[in-house]
DSSP file (Angstrom, degrees, kcal/mol; ACC not computed):
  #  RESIDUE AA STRUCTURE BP1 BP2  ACC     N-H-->O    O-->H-N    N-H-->O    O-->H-N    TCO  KAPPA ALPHA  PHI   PSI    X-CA   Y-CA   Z-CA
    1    1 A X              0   0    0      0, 0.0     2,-0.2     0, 0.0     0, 0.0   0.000 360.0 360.0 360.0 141.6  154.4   46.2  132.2
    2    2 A X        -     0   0    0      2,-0.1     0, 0.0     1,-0.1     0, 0.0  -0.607 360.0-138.5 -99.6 174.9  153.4   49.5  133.6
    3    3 A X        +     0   0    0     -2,-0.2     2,-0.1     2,-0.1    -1,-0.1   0.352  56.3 123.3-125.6  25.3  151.6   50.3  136.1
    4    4 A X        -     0   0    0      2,-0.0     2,-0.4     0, 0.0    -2,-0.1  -0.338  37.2-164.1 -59.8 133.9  149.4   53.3  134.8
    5    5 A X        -     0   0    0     -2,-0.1     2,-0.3     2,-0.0    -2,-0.1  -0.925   6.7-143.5-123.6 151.3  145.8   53.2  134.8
    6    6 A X        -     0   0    0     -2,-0.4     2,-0.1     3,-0.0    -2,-0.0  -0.815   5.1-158.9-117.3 110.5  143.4   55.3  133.0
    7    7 A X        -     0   0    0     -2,-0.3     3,-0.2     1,-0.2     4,-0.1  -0.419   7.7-171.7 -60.3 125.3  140.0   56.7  134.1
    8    8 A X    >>  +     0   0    0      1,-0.2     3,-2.4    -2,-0.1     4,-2.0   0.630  59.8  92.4-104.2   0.2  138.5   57.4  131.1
    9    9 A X  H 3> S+     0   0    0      1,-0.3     4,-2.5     2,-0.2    -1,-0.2   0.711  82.6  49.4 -69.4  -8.2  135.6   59.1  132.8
   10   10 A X  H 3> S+     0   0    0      2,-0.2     4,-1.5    -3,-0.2    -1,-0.3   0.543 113.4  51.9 -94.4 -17.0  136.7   62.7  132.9
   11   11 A X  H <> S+     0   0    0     -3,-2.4     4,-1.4     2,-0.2    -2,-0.2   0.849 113.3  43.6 -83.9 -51.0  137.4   61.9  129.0
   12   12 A X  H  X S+     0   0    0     -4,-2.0     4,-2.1     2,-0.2    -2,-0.2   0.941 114.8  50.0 -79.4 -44.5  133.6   60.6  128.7
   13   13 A X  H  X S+     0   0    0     -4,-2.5     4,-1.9    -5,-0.3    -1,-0.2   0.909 115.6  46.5 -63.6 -41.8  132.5   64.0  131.1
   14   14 A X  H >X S+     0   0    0     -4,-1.5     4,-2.3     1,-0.2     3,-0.8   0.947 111.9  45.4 -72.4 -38.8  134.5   66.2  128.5
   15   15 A X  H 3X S+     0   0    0     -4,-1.4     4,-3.7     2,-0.3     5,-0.4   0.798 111.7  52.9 -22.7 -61.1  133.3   64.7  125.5
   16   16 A X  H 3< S+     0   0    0     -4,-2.1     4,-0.5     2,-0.2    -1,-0.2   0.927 115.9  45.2 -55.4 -45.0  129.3   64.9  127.2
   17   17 A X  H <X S+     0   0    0     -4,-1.9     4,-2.0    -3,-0.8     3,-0.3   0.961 109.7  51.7 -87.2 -36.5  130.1   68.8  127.7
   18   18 A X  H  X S+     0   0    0     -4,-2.3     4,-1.9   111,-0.3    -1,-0.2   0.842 111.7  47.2 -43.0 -45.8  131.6   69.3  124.2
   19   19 A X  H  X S+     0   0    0     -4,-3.7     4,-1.0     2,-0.2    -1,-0.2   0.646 115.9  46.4 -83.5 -11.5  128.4   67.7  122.5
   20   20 A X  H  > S+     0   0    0     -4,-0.5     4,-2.6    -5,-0.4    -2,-0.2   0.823 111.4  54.5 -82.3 -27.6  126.1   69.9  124.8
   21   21 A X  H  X S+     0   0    0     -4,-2.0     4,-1.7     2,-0.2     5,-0.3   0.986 105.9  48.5 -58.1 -74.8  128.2   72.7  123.9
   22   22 A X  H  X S+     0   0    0     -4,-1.9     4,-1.1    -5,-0.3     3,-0.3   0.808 104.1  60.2 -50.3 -47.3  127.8   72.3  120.4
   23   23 A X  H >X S+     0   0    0     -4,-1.0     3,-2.4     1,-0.2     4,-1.9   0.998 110.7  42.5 -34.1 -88.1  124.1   72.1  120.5
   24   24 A X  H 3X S+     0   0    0     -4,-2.6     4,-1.8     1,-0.2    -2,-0.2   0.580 108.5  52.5 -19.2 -45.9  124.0   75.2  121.9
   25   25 A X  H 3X S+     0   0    0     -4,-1.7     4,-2.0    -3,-0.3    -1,-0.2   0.514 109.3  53.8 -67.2 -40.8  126.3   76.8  119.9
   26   26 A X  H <X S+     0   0    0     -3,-2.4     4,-1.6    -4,-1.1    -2,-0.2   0.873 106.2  53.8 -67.4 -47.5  124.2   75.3  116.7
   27   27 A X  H  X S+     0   0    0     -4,-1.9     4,-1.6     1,-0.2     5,-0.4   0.949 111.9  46.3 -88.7 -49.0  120.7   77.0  118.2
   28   28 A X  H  X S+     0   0    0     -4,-1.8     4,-1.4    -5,-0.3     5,-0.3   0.951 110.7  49.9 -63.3 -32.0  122.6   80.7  118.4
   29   29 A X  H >X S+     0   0    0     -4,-2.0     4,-1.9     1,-0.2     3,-1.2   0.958 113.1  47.3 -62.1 -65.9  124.1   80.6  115.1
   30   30 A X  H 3X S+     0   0    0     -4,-1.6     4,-2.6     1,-0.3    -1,-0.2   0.638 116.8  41.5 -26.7 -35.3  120.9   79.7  113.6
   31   31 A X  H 3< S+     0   0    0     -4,-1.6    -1,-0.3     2,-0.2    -2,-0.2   0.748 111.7  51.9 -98.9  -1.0  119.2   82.1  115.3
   32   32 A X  H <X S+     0   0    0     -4,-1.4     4,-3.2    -3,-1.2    -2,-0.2   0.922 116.6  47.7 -65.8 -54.3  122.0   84.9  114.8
   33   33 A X  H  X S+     0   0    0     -4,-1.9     4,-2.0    -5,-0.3    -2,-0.2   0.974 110.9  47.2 -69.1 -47.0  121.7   83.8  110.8
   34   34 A X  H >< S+     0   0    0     -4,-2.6     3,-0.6    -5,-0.2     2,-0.5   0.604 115.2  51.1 -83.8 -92.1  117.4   83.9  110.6
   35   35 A X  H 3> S+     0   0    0      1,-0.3     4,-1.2     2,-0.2    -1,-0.2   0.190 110.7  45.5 -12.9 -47.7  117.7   87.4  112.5
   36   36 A X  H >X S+     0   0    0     -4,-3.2     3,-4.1    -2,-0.5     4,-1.3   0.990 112.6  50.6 -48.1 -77.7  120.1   88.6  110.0
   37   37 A X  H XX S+     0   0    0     -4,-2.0     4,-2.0    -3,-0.6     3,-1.0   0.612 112.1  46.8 -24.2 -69.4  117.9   87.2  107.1
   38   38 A X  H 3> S+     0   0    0      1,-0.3     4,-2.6     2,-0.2    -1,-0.3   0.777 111.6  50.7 -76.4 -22.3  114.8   89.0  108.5
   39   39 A X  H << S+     0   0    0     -3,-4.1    -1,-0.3    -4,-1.2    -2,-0.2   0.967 115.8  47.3 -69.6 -39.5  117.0   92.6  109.0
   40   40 A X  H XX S+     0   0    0     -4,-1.3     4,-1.5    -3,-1.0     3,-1.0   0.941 115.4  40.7 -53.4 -55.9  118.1   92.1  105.3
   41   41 A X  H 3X S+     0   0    0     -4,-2.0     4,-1.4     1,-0.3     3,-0.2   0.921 112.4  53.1 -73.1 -34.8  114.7   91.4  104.0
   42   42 A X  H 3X S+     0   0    0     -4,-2.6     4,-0.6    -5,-0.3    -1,-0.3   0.471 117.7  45.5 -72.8   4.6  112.9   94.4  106.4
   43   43 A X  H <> S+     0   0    0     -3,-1.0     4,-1.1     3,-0.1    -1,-0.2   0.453 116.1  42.5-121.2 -13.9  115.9   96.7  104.5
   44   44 A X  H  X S+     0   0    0     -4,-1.5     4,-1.9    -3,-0.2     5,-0.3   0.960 121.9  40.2 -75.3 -49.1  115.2   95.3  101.0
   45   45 A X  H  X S+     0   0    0     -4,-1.4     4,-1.9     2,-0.2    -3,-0.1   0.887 114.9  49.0 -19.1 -84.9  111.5   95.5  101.7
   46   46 A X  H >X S+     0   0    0     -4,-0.6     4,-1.1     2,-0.2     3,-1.0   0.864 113.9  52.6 -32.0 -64.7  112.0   99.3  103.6
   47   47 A X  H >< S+     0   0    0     -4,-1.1     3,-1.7     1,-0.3    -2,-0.2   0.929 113.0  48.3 -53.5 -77.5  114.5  100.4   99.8
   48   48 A X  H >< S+     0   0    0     -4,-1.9     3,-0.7     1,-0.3    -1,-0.3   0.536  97.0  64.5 -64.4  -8.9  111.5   99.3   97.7
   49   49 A X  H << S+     0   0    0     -4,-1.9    -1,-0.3    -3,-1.0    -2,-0.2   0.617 103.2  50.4 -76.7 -19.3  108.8  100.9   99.3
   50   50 A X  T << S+     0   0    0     -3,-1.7    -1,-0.2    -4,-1.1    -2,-0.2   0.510  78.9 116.8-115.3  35.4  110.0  103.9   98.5
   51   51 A X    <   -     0   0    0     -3,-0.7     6,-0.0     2,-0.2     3,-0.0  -0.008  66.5-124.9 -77.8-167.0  110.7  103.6   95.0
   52   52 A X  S    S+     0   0    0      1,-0.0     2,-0.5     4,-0.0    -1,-0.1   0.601  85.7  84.8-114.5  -4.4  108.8  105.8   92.7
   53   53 A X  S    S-     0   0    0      1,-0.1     4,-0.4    37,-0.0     3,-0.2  -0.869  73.7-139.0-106.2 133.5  107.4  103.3   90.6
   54   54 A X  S    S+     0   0    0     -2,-0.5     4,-0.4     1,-0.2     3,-0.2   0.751 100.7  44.1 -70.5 -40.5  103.8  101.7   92.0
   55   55 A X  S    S+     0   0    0      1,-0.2    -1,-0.2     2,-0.1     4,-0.2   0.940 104.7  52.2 -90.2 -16.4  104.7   98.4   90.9
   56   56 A X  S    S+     0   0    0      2,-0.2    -1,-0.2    -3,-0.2    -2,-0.2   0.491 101.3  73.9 -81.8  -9.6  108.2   97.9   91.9
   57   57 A X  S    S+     0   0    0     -4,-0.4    -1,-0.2    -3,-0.2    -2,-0.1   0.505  97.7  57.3 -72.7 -31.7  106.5   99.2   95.5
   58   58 A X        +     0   0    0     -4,-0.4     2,-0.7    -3,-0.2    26,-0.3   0.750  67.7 115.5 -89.5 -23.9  105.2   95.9   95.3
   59   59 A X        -     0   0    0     24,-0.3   -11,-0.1    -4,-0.2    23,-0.1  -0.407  54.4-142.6 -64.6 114.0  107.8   93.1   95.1
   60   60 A X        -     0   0    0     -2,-0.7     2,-0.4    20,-0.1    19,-0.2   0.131   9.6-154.1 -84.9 178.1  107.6   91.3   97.7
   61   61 A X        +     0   0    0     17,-0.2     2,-0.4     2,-0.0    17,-0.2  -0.962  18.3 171.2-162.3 131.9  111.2   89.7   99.4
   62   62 A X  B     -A   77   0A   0     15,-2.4    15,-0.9    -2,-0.4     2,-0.3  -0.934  16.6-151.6-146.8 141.2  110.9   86.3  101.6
   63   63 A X        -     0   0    0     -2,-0.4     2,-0.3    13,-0.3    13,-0.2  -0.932   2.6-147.2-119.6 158.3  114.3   84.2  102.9
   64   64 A X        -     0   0    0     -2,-0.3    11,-2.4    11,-0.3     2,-0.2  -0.996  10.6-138.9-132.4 127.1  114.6   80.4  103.6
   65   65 A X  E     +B   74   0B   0     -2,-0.3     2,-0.3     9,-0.2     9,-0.2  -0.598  29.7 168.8 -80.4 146.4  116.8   79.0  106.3
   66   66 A X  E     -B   73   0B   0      7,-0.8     7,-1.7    -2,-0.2     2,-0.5  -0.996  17.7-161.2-136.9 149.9  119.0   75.8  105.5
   67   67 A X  E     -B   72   0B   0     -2,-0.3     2,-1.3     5,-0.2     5,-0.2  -0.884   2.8-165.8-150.2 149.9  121.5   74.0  106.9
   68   68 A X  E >   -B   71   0B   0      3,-2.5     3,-0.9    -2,-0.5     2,-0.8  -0.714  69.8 -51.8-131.0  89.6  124.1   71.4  105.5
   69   69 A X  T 3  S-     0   0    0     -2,-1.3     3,-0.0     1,-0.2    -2,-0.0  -0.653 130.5 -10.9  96.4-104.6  126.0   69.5  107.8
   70   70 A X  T 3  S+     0   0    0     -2,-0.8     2,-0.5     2,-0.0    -1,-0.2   0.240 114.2 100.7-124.9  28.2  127.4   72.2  110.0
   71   71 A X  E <   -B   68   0B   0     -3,-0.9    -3,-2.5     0, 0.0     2,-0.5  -0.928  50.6-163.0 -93.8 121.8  126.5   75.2  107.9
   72   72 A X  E     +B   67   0B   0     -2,-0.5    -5,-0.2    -5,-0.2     2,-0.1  -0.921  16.6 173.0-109.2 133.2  123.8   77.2  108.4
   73   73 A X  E     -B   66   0B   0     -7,-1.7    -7,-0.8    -2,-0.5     2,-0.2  -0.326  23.7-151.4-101.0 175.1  122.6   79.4  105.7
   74   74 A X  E     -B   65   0B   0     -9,-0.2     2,-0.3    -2,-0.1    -9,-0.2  -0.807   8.0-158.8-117.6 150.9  119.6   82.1  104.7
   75   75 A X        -     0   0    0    -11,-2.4   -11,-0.3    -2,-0.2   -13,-0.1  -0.670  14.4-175.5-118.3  78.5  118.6   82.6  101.0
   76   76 A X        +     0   0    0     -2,-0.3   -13,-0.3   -13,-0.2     2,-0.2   0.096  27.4 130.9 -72.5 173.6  116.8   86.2  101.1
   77   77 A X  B     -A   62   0A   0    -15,-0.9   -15,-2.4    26,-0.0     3,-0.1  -0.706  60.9 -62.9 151.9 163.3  115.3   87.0   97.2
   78   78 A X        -     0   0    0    -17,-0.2     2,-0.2    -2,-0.2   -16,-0.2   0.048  49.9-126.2 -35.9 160.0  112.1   88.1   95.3
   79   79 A X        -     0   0    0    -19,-0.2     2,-0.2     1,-0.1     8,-0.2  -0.607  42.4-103.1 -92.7 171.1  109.2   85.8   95.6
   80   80 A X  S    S+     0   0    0     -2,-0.2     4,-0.2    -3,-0.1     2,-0.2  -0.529  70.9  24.2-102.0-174.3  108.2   85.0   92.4
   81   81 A X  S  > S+     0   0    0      1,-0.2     4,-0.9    -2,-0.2     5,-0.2  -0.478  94.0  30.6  78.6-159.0  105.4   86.0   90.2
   82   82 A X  T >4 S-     0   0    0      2,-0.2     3,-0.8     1,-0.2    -1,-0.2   0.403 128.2  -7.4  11.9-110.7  103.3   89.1   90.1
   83   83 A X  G >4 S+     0   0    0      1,-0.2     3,-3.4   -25,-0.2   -24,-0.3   0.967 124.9  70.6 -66.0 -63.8  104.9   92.2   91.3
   84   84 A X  G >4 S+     0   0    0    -26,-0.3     3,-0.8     1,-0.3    -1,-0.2   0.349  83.7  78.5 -49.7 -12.2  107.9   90.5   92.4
   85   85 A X  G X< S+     0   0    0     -4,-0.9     3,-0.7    -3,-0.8    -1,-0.3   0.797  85.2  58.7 -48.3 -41.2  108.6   89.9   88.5
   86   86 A X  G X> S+     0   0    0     -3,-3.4     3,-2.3    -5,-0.2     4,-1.6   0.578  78.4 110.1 -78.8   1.8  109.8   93.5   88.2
   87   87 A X  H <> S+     0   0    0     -3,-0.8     4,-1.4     1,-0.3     5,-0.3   0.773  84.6  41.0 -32.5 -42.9  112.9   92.5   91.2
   88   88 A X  H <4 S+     0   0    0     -3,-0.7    -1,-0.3     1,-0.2     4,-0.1   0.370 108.9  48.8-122.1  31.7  115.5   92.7   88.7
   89   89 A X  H <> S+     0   0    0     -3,-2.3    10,-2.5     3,-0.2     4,-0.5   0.394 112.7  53.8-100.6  -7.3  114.7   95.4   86.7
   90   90 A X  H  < S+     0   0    0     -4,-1.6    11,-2.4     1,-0.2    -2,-0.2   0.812 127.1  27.0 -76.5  -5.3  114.2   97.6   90.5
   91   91 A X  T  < S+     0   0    0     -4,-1.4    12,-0.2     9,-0.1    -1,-0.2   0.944 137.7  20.8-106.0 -39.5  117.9   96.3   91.3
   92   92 A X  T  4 S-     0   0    0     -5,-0.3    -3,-0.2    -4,-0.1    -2,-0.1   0.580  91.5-158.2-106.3 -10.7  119.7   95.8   88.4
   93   93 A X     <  -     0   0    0     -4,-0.5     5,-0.2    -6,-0.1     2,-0.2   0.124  10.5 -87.0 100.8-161.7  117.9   97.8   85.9
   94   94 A X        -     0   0    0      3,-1.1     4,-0.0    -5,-0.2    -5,-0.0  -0.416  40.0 -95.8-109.4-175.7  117.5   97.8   81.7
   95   95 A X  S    S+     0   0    0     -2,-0.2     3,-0.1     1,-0.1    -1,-0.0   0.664 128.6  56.0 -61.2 -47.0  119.0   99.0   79.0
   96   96 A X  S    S-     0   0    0      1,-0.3     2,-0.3     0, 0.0    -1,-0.1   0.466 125.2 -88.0 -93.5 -16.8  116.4  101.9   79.2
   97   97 A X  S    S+     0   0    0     -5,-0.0    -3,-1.1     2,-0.0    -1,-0.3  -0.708  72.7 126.2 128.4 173.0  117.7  102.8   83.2
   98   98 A X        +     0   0    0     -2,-0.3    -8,-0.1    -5,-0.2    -7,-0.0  -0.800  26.2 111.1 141.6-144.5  116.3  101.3   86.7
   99   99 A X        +     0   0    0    -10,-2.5    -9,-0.1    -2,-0.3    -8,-0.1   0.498  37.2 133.2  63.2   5.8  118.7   99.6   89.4
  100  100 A X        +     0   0    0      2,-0.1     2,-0.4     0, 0.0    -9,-0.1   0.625  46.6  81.9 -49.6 -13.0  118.1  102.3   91.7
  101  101 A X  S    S-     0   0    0    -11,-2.4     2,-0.3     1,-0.0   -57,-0.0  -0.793  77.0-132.5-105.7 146.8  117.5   99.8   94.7
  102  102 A X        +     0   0    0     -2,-0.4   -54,-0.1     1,-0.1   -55,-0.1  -0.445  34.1 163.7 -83.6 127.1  120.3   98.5   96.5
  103  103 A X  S  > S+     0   0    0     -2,-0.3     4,-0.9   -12,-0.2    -1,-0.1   0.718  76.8  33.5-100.6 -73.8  120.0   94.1   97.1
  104  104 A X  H  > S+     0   0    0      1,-0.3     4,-0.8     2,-0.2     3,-0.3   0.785 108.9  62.4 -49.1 -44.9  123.4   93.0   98.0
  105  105 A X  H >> S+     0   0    0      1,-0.3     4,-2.5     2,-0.2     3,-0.7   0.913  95.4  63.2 -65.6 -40.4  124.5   95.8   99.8
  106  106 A X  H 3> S+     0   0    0      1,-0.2     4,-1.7     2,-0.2    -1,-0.3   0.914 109.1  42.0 -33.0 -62.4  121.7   95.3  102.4
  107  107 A X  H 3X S+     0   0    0     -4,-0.9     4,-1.4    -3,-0.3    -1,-0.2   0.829 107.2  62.0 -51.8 -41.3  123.2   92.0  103.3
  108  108 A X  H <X S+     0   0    0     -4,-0.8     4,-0.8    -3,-0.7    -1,-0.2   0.935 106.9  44.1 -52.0 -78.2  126.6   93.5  103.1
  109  109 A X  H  < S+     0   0    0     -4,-2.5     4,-0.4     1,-0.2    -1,-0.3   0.907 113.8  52.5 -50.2 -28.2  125.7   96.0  106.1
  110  110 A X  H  < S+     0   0    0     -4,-1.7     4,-0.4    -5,-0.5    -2,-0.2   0.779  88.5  79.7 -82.8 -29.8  124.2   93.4  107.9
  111  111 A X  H >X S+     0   0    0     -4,-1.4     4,-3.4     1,-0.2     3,-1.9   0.889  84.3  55.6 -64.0 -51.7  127.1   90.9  107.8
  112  112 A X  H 3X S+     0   0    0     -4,-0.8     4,-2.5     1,-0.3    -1,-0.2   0.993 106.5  54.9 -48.3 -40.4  129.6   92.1  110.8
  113  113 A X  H 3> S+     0   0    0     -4,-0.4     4,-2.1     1,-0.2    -1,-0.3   0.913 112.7  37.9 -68.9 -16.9  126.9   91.9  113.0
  114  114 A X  H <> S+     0   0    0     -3,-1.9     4,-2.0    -4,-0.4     5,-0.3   0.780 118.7  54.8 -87.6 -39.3  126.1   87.9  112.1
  115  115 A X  H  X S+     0   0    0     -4,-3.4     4,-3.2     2,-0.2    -2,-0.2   0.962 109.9  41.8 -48.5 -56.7  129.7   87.9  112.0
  116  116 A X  H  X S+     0   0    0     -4,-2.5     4,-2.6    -5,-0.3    -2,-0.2   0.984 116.7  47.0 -61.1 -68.8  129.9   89.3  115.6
  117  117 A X  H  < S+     0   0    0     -4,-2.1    -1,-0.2     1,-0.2    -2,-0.2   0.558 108.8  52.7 -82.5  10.7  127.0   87.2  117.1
  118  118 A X  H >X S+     0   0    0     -4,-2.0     3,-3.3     2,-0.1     4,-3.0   0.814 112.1  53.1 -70.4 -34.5  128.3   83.6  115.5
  119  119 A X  H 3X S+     0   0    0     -4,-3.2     4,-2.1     1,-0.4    -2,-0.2   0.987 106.4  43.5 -50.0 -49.5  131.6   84.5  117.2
  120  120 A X  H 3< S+     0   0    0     -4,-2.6    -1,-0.4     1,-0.2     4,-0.2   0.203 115.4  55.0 -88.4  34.6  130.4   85.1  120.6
  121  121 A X  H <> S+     0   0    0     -3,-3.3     4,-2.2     3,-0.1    -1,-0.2   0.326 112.1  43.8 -99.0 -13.2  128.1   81.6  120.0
  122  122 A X  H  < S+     0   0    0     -4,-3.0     4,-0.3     2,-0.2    -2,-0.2   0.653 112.8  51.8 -93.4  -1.4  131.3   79.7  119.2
  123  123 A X  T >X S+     0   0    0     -4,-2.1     3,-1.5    -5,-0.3     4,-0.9   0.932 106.6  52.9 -68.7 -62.4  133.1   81.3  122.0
  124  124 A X  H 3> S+     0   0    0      1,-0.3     4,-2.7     2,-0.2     5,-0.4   0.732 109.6  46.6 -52.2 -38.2  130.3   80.3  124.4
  125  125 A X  H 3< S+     0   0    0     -4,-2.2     4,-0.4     2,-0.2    -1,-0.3   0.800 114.8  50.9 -87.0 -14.0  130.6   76.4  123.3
  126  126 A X  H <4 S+     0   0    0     -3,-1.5    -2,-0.2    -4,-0.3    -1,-0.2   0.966 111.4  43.9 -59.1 -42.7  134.4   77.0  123.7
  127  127 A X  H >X>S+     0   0    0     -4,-0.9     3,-1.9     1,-0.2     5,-1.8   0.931 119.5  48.6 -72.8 -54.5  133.9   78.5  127.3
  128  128 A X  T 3<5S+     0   0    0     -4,-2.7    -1,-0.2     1,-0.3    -3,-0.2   0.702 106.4  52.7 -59.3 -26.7  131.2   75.3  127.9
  129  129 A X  T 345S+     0   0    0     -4,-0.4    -1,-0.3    -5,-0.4  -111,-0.3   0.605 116.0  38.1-102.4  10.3  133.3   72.6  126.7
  130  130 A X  T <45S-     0   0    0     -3,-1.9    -2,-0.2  -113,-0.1    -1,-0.2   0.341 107.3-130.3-122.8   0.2  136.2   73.5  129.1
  131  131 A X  T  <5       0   0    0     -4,-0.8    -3,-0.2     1,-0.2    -4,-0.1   0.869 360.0 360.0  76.7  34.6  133.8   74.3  131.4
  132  132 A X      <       0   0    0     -5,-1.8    -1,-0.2    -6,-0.0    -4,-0.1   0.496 360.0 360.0 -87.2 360.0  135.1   78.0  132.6
């Protein structure tokens, strides 16, 4: 037999700070991700106001946050109906011309900086679950 004991409470205490951690860590990405969304939609928004065409002036551009499991997402796009019909001839155009307004690329600028501030929230629950 040996004569080894184990305290598991310092196991139970990291464990406690790791799931607090993570919470945290959950509420900055999320909000790191709807902050992006809304800088993506204010810069599709911003591109289409200054189109030339009255109705395309109009399409309106809404995101929805989601999250699955431990992903969290936004899904920026046209709303539908009305104005917001014409969305993909002001981005991607016709046969006859349009696609002058940029979509993707908005998101595209925007990503290092959601990039930046999920890093420093999954740093922070590293720094919190070891307790620096």
């Amino acid at each position: 037999m040996s004569d080894v004991t184990i305290d598991a409470s310092e196991l139970i205490s990291f464990g406690r700070r790791i799931a607090a951690a993570h919470a945290m860590s959950s509420a900055k990405v999320a909000q790191a991700v709807k902050k992006g969304a809304q800088n993506v939609k204010n810069s599709i928004r911003d591109d289409l106001k200054g189109s030339g065409n009255n109705g395309i002036r109009k399409v309106q551009v809404a995101y929805e946050l989601g999250s699955t499991g431990t992903t969290v997402y936004a899904d920026v796009s046209p709303r539908d109906g009305g104005a917001s019909d014409l969305a993909n001839i002001a981005f991607f155009g016709t046969a006859k011309g349009g696609g002058t307004h940029d979509f993707y690329e908005h998101a595209e600028t925007e990503l290092p900086t959601i990039a930046e501030y999920v890093g420093d929230a999954a740093d922070d629950m590293l720094i919190g679950a070891i307790g620096l």
